[in-house]
N, C-alpha and C positions, 0 to 999 in steps of 0.2 A: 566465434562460437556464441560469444551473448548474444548478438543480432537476431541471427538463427535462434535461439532458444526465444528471443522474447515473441517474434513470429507465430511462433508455437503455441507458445502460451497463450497470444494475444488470438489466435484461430479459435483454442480450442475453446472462449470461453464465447463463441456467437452458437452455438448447436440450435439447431434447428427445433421451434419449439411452439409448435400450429398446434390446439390443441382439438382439431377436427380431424375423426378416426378416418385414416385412411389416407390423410394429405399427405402429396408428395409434391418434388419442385422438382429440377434440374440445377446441374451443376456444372461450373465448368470455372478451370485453371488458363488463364493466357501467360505465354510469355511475350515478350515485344521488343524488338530491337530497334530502333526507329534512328534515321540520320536527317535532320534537318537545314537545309539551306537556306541561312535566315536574308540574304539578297534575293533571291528569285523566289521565294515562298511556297518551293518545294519539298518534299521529304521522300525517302524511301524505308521499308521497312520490311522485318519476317514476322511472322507472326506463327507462333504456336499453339495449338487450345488441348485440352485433355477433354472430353466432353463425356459427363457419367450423365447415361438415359437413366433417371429413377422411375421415371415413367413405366405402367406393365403394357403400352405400346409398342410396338417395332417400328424406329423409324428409316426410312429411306429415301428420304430426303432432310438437307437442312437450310435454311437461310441465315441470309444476313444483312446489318442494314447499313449501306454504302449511304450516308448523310449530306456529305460532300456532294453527291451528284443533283443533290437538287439547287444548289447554284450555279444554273447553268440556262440558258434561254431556253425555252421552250419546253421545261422540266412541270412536273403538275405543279410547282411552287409557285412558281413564275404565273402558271396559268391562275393558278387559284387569284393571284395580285389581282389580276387583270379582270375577274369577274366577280370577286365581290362589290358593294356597294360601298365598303366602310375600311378599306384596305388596313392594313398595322402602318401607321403615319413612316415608323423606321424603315420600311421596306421599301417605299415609293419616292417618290418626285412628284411636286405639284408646280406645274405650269399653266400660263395664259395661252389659249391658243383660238383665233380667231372671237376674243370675250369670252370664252369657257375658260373655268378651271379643268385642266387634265389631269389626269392622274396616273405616271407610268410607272413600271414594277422595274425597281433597279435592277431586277434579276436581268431584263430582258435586252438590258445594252450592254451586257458584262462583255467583256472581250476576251480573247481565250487565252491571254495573258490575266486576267482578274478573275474565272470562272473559279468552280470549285470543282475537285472529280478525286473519285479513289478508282485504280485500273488496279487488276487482279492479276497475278499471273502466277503458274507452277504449283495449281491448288492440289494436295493428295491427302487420301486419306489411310492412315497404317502404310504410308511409304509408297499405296496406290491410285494412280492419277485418275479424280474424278470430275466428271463434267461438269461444267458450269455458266452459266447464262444470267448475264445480269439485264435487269429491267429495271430501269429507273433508278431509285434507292434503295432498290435492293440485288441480291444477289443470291439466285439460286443455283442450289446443288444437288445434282444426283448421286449420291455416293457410292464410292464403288461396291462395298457391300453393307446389307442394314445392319443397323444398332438395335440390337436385340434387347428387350428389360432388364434393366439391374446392370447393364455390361457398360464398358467405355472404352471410348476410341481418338484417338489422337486426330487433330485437323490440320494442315498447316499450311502456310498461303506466304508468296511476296505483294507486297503490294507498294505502291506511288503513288502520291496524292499531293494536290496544289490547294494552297488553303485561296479563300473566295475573297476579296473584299468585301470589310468584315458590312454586313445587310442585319444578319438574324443571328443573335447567340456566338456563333463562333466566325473566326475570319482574321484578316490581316491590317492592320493599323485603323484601331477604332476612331470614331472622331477626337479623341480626345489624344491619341498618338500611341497605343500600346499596341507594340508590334504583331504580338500570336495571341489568339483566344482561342486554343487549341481544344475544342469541345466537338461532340460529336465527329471525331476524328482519323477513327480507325475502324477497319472492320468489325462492326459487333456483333456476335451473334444472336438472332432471333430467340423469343420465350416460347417455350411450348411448354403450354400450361395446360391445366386439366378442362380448360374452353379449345384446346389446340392450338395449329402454331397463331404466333403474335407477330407476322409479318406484314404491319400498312406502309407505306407508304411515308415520308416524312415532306410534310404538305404547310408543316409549320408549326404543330403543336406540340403534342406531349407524348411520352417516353415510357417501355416497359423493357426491361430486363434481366439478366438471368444473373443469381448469387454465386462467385464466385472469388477466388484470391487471383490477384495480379502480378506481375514480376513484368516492371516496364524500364528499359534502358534509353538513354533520349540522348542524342550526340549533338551539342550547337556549338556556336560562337561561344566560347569562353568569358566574354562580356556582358551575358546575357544572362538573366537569373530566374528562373523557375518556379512557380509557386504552384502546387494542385494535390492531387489524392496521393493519397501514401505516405512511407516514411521511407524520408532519404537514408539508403543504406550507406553509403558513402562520404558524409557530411565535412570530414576533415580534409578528403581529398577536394572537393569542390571549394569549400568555402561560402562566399557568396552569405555571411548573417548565420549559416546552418551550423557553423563547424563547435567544436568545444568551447567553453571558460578555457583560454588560456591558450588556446589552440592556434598557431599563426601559420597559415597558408598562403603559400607563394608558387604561382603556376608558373613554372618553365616558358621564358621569353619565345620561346620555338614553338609552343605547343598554341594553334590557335583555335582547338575544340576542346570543350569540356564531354566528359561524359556522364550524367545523371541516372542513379540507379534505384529506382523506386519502389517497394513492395508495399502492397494494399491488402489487406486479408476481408473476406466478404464485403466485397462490396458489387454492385450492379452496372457500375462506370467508373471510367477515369477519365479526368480532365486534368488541364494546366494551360497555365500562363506564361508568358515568356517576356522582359523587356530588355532593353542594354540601361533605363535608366530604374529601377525598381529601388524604391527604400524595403530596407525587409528587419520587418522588427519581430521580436516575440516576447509575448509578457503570456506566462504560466497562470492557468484557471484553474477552477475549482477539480479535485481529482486530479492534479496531475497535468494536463490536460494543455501540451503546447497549443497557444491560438498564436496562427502564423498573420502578420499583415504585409502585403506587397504592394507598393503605389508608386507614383509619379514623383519621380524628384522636383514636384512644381513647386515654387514657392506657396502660390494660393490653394495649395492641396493638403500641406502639410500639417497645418494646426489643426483643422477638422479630423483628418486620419489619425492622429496621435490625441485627440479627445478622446476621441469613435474608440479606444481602443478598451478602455477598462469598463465602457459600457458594454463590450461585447462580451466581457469577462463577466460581469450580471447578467447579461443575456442566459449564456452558459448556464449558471446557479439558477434562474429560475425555470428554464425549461428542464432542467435535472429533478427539483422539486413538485412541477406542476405534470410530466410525462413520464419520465422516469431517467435514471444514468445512461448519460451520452458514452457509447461503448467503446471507441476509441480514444485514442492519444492523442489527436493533433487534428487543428480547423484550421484550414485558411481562406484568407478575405484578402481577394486579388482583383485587383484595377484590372477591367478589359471586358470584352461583350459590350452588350447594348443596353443594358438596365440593370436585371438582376436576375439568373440564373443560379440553381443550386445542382451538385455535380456530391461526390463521392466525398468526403470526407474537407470539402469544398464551397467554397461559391465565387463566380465571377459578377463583378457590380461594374458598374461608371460610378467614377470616384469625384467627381466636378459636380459636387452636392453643395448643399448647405448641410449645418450640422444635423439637424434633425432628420431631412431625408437620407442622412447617410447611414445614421443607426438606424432610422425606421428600412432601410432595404434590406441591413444588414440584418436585424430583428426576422425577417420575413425569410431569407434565403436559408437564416442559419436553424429558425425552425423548423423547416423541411428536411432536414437531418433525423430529424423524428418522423415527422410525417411524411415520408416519401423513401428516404435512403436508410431506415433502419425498417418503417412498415410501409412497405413496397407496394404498392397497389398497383394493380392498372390505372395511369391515369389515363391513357386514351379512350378506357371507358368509363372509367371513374376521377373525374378529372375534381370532380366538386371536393370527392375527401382529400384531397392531395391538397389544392389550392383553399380551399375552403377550412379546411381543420388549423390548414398552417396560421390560415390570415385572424381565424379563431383566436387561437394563443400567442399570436406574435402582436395582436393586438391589448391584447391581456399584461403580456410583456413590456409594451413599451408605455402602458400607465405606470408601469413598477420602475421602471429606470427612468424617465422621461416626462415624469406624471404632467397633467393639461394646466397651464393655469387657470382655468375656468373646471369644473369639475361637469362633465357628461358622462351621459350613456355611452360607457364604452363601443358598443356595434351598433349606435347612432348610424352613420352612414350604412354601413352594411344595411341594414334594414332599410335606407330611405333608397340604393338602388335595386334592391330586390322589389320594391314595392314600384318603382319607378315602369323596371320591367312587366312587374305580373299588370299593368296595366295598359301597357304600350300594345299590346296587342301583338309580339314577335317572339313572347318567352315558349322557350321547345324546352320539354322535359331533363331532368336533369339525366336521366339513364341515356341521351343523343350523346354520340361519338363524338369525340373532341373534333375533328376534322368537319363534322356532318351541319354545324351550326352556322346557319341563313347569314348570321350578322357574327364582326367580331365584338360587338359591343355585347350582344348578348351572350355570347359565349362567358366574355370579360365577367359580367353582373350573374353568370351561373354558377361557373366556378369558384369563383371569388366571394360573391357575398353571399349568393342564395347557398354555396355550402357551408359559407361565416354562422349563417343566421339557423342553418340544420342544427348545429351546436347547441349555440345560444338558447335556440327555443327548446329545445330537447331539456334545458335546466329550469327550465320553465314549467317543463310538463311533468318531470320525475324529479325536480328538487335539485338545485346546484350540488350540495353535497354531494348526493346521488351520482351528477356528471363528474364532477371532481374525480371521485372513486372510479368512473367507466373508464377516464381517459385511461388513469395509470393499470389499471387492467385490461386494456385493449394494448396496449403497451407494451406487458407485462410477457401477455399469452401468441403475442402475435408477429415479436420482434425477428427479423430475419424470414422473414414469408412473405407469402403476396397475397395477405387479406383480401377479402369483398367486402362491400356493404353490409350482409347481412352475418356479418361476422360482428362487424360493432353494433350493428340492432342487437343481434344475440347477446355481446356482453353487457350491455344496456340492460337488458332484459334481466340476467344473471344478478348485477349488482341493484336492481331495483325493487326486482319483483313484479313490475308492470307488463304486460304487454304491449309491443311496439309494433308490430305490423303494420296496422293501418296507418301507423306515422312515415315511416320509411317507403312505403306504395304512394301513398298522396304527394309527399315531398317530391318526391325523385321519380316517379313513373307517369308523372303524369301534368298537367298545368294546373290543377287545382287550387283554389285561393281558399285565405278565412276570412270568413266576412260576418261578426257579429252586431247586434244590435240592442239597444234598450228599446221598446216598441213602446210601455206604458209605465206609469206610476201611479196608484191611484190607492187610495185610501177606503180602507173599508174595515169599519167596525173599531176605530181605532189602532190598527194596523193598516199596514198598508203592502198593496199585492202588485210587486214586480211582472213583468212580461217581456223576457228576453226573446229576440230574433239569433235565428241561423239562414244568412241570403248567402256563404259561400260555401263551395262541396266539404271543405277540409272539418272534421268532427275536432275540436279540441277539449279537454276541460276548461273550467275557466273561475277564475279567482274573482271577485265580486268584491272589490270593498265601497263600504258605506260608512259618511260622515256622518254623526249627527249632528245637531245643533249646538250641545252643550262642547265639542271639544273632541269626545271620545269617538271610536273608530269600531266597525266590529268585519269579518271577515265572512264571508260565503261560498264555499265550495261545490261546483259542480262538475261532482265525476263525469267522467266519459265511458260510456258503458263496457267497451271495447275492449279498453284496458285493465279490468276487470281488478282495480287498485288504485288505491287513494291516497294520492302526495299529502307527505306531513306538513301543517302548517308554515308558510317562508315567513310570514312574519310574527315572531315568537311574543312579542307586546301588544298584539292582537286577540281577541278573542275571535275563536275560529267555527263557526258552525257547516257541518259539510250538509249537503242537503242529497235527494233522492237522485240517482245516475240522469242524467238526458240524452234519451237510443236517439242516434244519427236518424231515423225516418222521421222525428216529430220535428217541423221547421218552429216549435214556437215551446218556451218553458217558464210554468210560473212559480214563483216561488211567495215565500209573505215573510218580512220584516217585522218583528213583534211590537212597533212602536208607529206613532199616526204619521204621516206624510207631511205635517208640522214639523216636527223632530229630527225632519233629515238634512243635512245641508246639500248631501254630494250621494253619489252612486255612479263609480267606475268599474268597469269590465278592464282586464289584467293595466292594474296600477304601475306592474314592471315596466309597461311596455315591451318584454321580451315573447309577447305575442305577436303577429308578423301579420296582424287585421289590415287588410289593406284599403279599410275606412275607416279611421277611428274617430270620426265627425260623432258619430251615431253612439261611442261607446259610454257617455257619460252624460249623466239627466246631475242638474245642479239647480236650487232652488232659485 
C-alpha cells in the first residue's frame, strides 16, 4: 500500500502546467511485460497503452516507432552511412581498398543473427482487431474506430524483438563488454502535437514523445542486474544493491529468472541496462534524491566511477539551484551505449574514461533531465535547445565541481566552433530538421555550440541576471510540456522587458552572422569622434569600453533599436554612458568620447567577448 500511495503522490505533483491559453498535449499509460533471452539477444513482450486524445481532433489513425528496425541492411540508417560525406566515426569501418580509404556502414554487413527488428503481432484496439502496416521504423495503424476529443481508448500489441549489435545508442555487448543497452526498445508510440503527428523516421538522430506513466515488468537471467527509468517496486525480492538496510535476499537455487518490476510516473521513455558483472552503488543527493551508479566490475574502472560519484551528487545541487528542483526520486548512471545518451530518469555513458571525461559526460547527460526529459521539446526540430541549453549549463557545472586550473572563458570553445562553422561556408539554419543536415559536423557545431552560444549571448544582450532568472522561469512554467522556441523568447521577454524577436529569427531562422567594426578614431576639438561599422546582417547592441591613459575606464552603450530597452550596466565599477539607439538600416554609427584621442589607451567593442563577432580582428583600436 505505501508503494501505491507514494505513486500517487509522486504523479500527482507533475500537473501539467504550459501557461499558453489553449495548450493541450496527449497522454498515454503503458504497461509492458517483456521476457528477455540474454544468450540469443531476443525478447518477447505485451504491451498495453490507455491512450487519452486531449487533442479537439478525431484521430483515426496512430503510429509508432519500431527503432529496432533501422539496424538492419538496407534500412534509411544504413543508407544515410553510406551517403553522407562525414559518417558518425561509431557507426562505420574504415578500410584500405585499392589506396583509398573506405568507409562502410556497419549497419550494412549485419547478419540476421546481429540485425535489429521489433515484429508486431495480434494489434486491437477496445478488444478490436486493427490493421496495420509497418514501414521501416515505423508502424502504422488504422484503427478500428476513431478516437474522438477528450475520449480514451486502450491499444494493445505482442511484440518480439532482437536487440542489434550494439552501432548506435542501444544494442548488444558494447565495446567495452555490457551486455543490453536496452534504449529505444519497445514500441513507442508516435507525438501528435498541435504541429500534428510526429512520425519520422529514425535515421539516427533525435527523439520526440508523448507524457505518460509507465508500469514495465522485465524477466532475465537472475545474474544479471538492471539499472534505468523508474522505481523498482520489488527491490527486496530481487536484490541485486536495490533491496533494504538490513534486508538479506537469497533467490531459490531452482529459480534461474528474476523478474523486474518498474513504475515511472510521467515520463516520455524508458530505458535500461542490463550486465551479469555490474557494481551498483547508491549514495543519497540533495532532496532525497537516490543517484543509482552501475558499471564494470573492471579493476581500471573502479576508482574513477567511485570518484565520479559525489560529483554527481554536486551535479544534482547545482542544476536544482541554477534550473529549478529535479522532480523525481532517483537517477541513474549506467555503463553501456556508445558515449553518452540521456533516457527517462537516466543516462547510458562508456564508462572506460578518464576522470574528468567521466563527470564531464555525466555533467552533460544528467543535465538533460532538465532540459529535454522534464522540458520536452521537439528535438528533431528543435535540436539546438535540447543540446544547446544542456551543453549551456553542464558547462556552467563543471566549472563549479571541476573548476580549470587556468581560469577561462567558460563557452570559449563553444564560441570558436560556432565561428569555425558560420565561416566554413556549410552552416544551414538552426530551425533544419535534425535528420535534413548536409554534414554531421555541422549538425555536431549547431546543436551543440551554436545553441551553447543562443544562451550565452542572450546574457550578453539582456544582462546575466536577467538570463539567470529566464532559465528558472522557463523552468518553472514550462515543466511537463513540449515547449517551442518562442516560448523561451517569450519568457525572456517576460523577465526582461526587452524585446527579442529579431534575436530568435537571426539566430535560428536563418545563417546570419555579426560582424562589427571600429572604422575610425579621430580627434576633433579636443575630443575625440568614434566611427563604428556593421558588415554582418545580425543587429546587436553593443558595450563599448574605453581605457584611458591615466588608469581609469568608462563604459558606452548602444542600444539596439528593436529591442526598444536598455540593459543595466554589467560592469558596476564602471561609469556607464548609454548613447542614442543604432536602427539596423544605418551600416555606420558615430558617437564622441569627451576627452582628446591622447588620453585614450584602448577602445573595445563587447570586452565580454560573449558577443559571437565572427571577426574580432577589427573590434578593438589601441594606441
Amino acid at each position: 500500500m505505501k508503494k501505491i500511495l507514494f505513486v500517487l503522490i509522486t504523479t500527482m505533483g507533475f500537473a501539467q502546467n504550459n501557461p499558453n491559453p489553449g495548450y493541450w498535449q496527449q497522454h498515454v499509460d503503458y504497461k509492458m511485460d517483456v521476457k528477455m533471452d540474454v544468450k540469443k539477444f531476443q525478447y518477447t513482450g505485451k504491451q498495453e497503452i490507455v491512450y487519452t486524445n486531449n487533442s479537439n481532433d478525431t484521430l483515426r489513425k496512430v503510429y509508432y516507432h519500431l527503432f529496432n528496425n533501422a539496424f538492419q541492411p538496407g534500412s534509411e540508417m544504413d543508407a544515410r552511412l553510406q551517403s553522407i560525406s562525414d559518417p558518425d566515426k561509431r557507426m562505420v569501418r574504415t578500410f584500405k581498398k585499392e589506396g583509398k580509404d573506405i568507409k562502410e556502414s556497419r549497419i550494412s554487413t549485419l547478419k540476421p543473427n546481429e540485425i535489429g527488428y521489433l515484429n508486431i503481432a495480434n494489434f486491437k484496439q477496445d478488444g478490436a482487431v486493427a490493421t496495420t502496416k509497418v514501414v521501416g521504423t515505423i508502424l502504422e495503424v488504422t484503427l478500428a474506430k476513431a478516437i474522438l476529443p477528450k475520449q480514451k481508448t486502450t491499444l494493445s500489441l505482442d511484440f518480439e524483438g532482437q536487440v542489434p549489435l550494439q552501432i548506435r545508442r542501444s544494442g548488444r555487448i558494447s565495446e567495452e563488454g555490457v551486455a543490453l543497452s536496452m534504449t529505444q526498445w519497445y514500441p513507442k508510440l508516435c507525438e501528435y502535437d498541435f504541429e500534428g503527428w510526429q512520425a519520422d523516421p529514425y535515421i539516427g538522430r533525435e527523439f520526440h514523445g508523448v507524457w505518460g506513466d509507465f508500469d514495465v515488468k522485465i524477466t532475465l537471467d537472475k545474474e544479471y542486474t538492471i539499472g534505468g527509468t523508474g522505481y523498482l517496486q520489488n527491490k527486496n525480492e530481487i536484490g541485486h544493491g536495490y533491496e533494504d538496510e538490513g534486508v538479506k535476499v537469497e533467490h531459490p537455487k531452482k529459480t534461474k529468472t528474476l523478474t523486474w518490476h518498474f513504475v515511472a510516473p510521467n515520463v516520455h521513455d524508458f530505458a535500461w541496462g542490463a550486465d551479469n558483472e555490474y557494481v551498483h552503488d547508491i549514495l543519497i543527493g540533495e532532496n532525497g534524491v537516490e543517484l543509482h551508479f552501475f558499471y564494470k566490475n573492471k579493476e581500471d574502472n573502479l576508482e574513477n566511477w567511485k570518484k565520479m560519484q559525489p560529483k554527481t551528487a554536486a551535479l544534482l545541487s547545482f542544476f536544482n539551484e541554477k534550473i529549478g528542483p529535479y522532480p523525481y526520486k532517483q537517477y541513474s548512471v549506467i555503463q553501456g551505449g556508445d558515449g553518452g545518451m540521456e533516457y527517462g530518469m537516466s543516462t547510458l555513458i562508456t564508462g572506460n574514461r578518464s576522470f574528468g571525461s567521466l563527470v564531464g559526460v555525466t555533467a552533460h547527460e544528467m543535465a538533460h533531465s532538465w532540459f529535454q526529459f522534464v522540458l520536452a521539446t521537439n528535438e528533431t526540430k528543435h535540436e539546438w535547445m535540447d543540446e544547446g541549453f544542456t551543453s549551456y549549463i553542464s558547462d556552467l557545472a563543471m566549472d563549479k565541481v571541476l573548476p580549470p586550473k587556468t581560469p577561462k572563458n567558460t563557452f570559449e570553445d563553444a564560441y570558436k566552433n560556432y565561428i569555425y562553422l558560420a565561416k566554413s561556408g556549410k552552416e544551414q539554419p538552426l530551425s533544419t530538421h535534425s535528420d535534413r543536415y548536409d554534414l554531421n559536423m555541422a549538425y555536431g557545431i549547431s546543436a551543440y555550440s551554436k545553441g551553447e552560444v543562443f544562451l550565452a549571448q542572450l546574457g550578453y544582450i539582456i544582462g546575466q541576471e536577467n538570463l539567470d532568472k529566464t532559465i528558472k522561469r522557463y523552468y518553472q512554467d514550462f515543466k511537463f510540456t513540449h515547449p517551442t522556441p518562442n516560448d523561451f523568447k517569450r519568457t525572456a521577454e517576460r523577465v526582461s522587458g526587452a524585446n527579442l524577436d529579431w534575436y530568435l529569427v537571426d539566430w535560428t531562422l536563418t545563417t546570419n552572422t555579426i560582424d562589427y567594426s571600429i572604422k575610425s578614431v579621430a580627434e576633433n576639438k579636443k575630443k575625440t569622434a568614434v566611427v563604428l561599422g556593421r558588415k554582418g546582417r545580425i543587429p546587436m547592441p553593443l558595450d563599448i569600453m574605453v581605457e584611458y591613459t591615466d588608469g581609469s575606464k568608462e563604459l558606452f552603450y548602444v542600444p539596439h533599436t528593436m529591442m526598444r530597452w536598455e540593459k543595466p550596466n554589467p560592469y558596476k565599477e564602471v561609469k556607464s554612458t548609454t548613447l542614442k539607439d543604432w536602427g539596423w538600416a544605418h551600416p555606420t554609427f558615430t558617437f564622441e568620447i569627451g576627452k582628446p584621442k591622447s588620453d585614450i589607451k584602448s577602445i573595445v567593442i563587447d570586452p565580454s567577448g560573449l558577443m559571437a563577432d565572427v571577426n574580432r580582428e577589427d573590434n578593438t583600436y589601441s594606441k
